[in-house]
C-alpha positions as CSV (number, residue, x, y, z in Angstrom):
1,X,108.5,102.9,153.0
2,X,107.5,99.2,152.8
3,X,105.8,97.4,155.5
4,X,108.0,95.2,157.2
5,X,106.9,92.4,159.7
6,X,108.6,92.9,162.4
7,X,109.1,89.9,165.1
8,X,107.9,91.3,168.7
9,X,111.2,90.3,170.4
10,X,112.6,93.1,168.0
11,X,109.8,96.0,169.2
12,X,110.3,94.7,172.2
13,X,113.8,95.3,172.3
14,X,113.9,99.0,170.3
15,X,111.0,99.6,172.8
16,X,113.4,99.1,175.9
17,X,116.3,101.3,174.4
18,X,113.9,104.4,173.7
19,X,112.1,103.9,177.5
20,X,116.6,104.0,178.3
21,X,117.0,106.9,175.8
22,X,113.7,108.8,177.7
23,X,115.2,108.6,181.0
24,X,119.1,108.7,180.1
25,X,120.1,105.4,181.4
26,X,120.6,103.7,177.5
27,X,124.0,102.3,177.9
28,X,126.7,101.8,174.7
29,X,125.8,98.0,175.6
30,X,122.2,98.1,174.8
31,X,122.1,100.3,172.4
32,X,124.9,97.9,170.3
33,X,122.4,95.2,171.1
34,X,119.7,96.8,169.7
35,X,121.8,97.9,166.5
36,X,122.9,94.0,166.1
37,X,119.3,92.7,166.5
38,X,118.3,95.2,163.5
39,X,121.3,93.9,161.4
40,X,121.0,90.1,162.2
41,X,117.2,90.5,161.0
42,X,117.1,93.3,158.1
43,X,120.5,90.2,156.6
44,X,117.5,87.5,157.6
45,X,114.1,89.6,156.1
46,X,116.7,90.6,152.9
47,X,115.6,94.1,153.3
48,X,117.8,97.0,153.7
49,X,119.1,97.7,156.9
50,X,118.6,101.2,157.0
51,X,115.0,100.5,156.0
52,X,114.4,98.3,158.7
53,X,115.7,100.8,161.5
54,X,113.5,103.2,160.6
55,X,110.7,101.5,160.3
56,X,111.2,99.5,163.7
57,X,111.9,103.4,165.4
58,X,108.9,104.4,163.5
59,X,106.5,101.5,165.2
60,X,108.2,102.0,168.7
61,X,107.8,106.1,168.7
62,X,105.4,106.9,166.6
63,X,102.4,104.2,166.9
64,X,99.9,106.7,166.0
65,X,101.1,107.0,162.7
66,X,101.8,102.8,161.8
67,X,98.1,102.6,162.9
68,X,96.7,105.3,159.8
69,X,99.7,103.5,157.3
């Protein structure tokens, strides 16, 4: 998977959707807001959308492993 620079607003953002997710209190409404943020900047970076989300998830819940990539 490339290495995508990802603005912090964005972490920041899929950060605050997985804290929701962990406790059960994600709502439709941020989670769409999350998936438009992705969209908006995976159009803007011109890399693939799917690539992005995973990579962005893969920051935000699994730090341990962007630090040894």
């Amino acid at each position: 998977m490339a290495s995508i620079d990802f603005p912090s607003a964005l972490i920041a953002l899929e950060r605050a959707a997985w804290s929701a997710a962990q406790t059960g209190t994600l709502t439709a409404d941020q989670a769409a807001a999350v998936q438009a943020a992705v969209t908006a900047f995976a159009a803007e970076a011109g890399v693939d959308r799917y690539e992005a989300e995973m990579g962005l998830k893969r920051i935000v819940r699994h730090p341990e492993l962007t630090e040894a990539a």
